[in-house]
C-alpha positions, 0 to 999 in steps of 0.5 A: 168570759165567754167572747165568741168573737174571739175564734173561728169556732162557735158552739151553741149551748141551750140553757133551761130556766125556771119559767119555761123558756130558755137562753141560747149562749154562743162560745168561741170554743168547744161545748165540752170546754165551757165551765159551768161558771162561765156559763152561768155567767153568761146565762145571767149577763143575757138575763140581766141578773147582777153579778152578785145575784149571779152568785145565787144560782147555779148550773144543773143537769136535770132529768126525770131520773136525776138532778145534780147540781154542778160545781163552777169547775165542772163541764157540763155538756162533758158530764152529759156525755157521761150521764148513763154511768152517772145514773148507774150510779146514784139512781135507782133505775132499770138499765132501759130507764137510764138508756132512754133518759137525757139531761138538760142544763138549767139554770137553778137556785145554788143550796148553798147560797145563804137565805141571809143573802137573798133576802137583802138581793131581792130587795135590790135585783128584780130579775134574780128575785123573778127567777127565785121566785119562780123556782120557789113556786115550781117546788111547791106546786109540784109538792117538794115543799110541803106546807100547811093547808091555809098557806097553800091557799093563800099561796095559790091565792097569790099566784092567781094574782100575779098571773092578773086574774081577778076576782070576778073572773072566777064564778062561785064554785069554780076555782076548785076546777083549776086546783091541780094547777094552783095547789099541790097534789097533796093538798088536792088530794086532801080535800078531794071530798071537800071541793068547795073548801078549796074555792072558799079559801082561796076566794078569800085570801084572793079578795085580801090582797091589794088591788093595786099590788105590783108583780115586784110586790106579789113575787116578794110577798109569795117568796117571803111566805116560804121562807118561814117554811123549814123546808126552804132551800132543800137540797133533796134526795132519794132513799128508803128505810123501815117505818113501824106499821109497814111490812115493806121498805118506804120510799123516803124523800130526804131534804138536808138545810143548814138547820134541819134533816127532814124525812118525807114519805115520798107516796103521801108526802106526810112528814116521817121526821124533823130532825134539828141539826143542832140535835144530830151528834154525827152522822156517818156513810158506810156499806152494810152488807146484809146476808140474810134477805128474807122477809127484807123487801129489797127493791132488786133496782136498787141492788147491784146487777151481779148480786140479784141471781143467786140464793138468797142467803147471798150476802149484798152491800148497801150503801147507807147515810146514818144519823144519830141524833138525840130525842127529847122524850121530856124536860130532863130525860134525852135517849140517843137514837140512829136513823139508817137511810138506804140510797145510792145517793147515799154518798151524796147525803153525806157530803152534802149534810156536812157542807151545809153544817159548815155553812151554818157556821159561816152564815146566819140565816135567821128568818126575819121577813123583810117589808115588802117593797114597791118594784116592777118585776116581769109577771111569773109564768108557769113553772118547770122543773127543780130539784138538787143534789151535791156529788163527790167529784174526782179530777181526770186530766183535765175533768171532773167527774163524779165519784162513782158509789156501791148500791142502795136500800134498807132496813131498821125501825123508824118513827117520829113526827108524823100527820093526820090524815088531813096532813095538817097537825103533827102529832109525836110518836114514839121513836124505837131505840137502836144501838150505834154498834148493831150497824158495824160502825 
């Protein structure tokens, strides 16, 4: 416990939340000694979250570049210190980029925190179902939970509401002027053409919602939506791999859940692949080195500095995250197939896929959707940032820091579930076939 009464010393750590503002906590020792669970803590004590509700969120380092989720023992503004090395590390960014990019510490959802588990707390911690609610929010304006068109209206209906806005307050015609606010930019740029659609449908979900609903009731409800969505409680991270119909590498979005490994095409955020956990055989981490790079596309940011002068028939590593999972082609006909990520977060994919796969077995987070509930709640704001990573860590003297990986990038066929150009129907394609042995395994 943080007591800064207890000594002379007194420093100041600043702690983002989820609804732009932030917390200022005083310890009574050095910044460098305050671990990220006694900060959370302290953070949640201010808030006025439960102790149990505490258990819902974690400490984060966040930037543009980078977001990893820290674990109680680590020392964050110890690893703020070390944030150049760590984007050397695990993302792909020029030597300038990492040099001018500088964390902050928030307070965010913890991934591992059971969906079971927080759909009884926010029945009983107004403050800890705010601040979920507000991530939830955060994450799908801003595109990193994907849903259908009808939800996203619905959702922004509800937001509009929350936020006391009425339906007289919005003239015919005019919320599709406020729709980059309300809406994702996927789901803007869909009906683009098709402006008045926007104000159309989310007039109505606007005009169904209770006139007498409470923010407790409204958070609960935007929240409870989510939750039916596969994408809930993502932990994301960046890659890329070779889709069928693409001359060069895509950029990928890759989300793991206890119960799914989902692959988002990061320019048009249209869904590549679904793949269930209870499908996946194994999954595996290792370095591939490619000697043959011609025709390959690599993004020289992603290869290791030393290698990028030199023919190129040089051989490079790269690190990759494989899965192998089985496809149900028909009713008795299965046929295995092998997905390569390539990613410097590749390590953290792993480490990651296999800890949510333990948690599974623990936790069962079967979406039931509890009945809304009567309560008062602070009113939701605006959103800032999420996002979530798990990282290795190695112990030196009294610290932990993260394990350092190889290099990144990609290579091999890759097709699945994807969408219509109104990015609202999935349609199956046919998955190309490979061999375990080709990737050295």
């Amino acid at each position: 416990m943080l007591t800064p009464e207890s000594s002379k010393i007194k420093s100041v750590i600043w702690v983002v939340l989820m609804d732009k503002k932030k917390q200022k906590i005083t310890a009574g020792r050095e910044c460098d000694q305050v671990s990220a669970g006694e900060l959370r803590d302290a953070v949640c004590r201010k808030l006025r979250i439960t102790a149990e509700g505490a258990q819902a969120f974690s400490i984060w380092l966040c930037s543009p570049l980078l977001q990893l989720q820290l674990k109680p023992s680590h020392y964050p503004t110890a690893l703020c210190e070390l944030w150049f090395d760590l984007l050397a590390q695990f993302a792909a960014v020029t030597e300038q980029q990492a040099k001018s990019d500088l964390p902050i510490i928030m307070l965010m959802r913890n991934v591992f925190y059971p969906l079971g588990q927080e759909k009884l707390l926010i029945q009983t911690d107004p403050q800890a179902r705010y601040y979920l609610t507000a991530e939830a929010m955060f994450n799908f304006l801003t595109g990193r939970y994907p849903v259908e068109d009808e939800l996203a209206f619905k959702l922004a209906a509800i937001q509009l509401k929350m936020e006391g806005n009425k339906l007289h307050n919005f003239p015919p015609g005019s919320l599709q002027t406020i729709s980059h606010h309300i809406l994702p930019w996927d789901v803007v740029k869909h009906k683009k053409k098709h402006p008045l659609l926007i104000d159309k449908r989310i007039r109505s979900h606007l005009g169904d919602l209770m006139s007498s609903a409470t923010a407790g009731t409204l958070d609960h409800l935007y929240i409870s939506h989510l939750w039916t969505q596969s994408c809930y409680r993502c932990a994301f991270f960046l890659g890329q791999t070779e889709v069928q119909g693409h001359r060069k590498d895509v950029p990928i979005k890759v989300g793991i859940t206890p119960h799914n490994v989902i692959i988002w095409n990061k320019a048009t955020n249209n869904l590549i692949q679904l793949i269930p956990v209870k499908d996946i055989s194994s999954t595996n981490f290792y370095t591939k080195t490619i000697a043959e790079l011609a025709n390959k596309d690599i993004d020289t940011q992603l290869v290791k500095s030393e290698s990028r002068s030199g023919n190129s028939s040089k051989k490079i590593p790269f690190d990759v995250w494989l899965i192998n999972f089985t496809v149900f082609a028909s009713i008795r006909k299965r046929n295995k197939t092998a997905v390569p990520i390539y990613s410097k977060q590749a390590c953290m994919m792993q480490a990651m896929f296999t800890r949510m796969r333990e948690e599974s077995h623990i936790h069962s987070d079967k979406s039931v959707r509890p009945e809304i509930i009567q309560g008062n709640a602070t009113e939701v704001d605006s959103m800032t940032r999420s996002y979530d990573f798990s990282n290795p860590t190695l112990k030196i003297g009294s610290k932990e820091v993260p394990i350092g990986t190889k290099h990144v990038s990609k290579k091999e066929n890759l097709r699945g579930l994807t969408l219509n150009k109104k990015g609202n129907k999935a349609k199956k394609t046919v998955v190309k076939q490979t061999v375990a042995a080709k990737y050295d395994i």
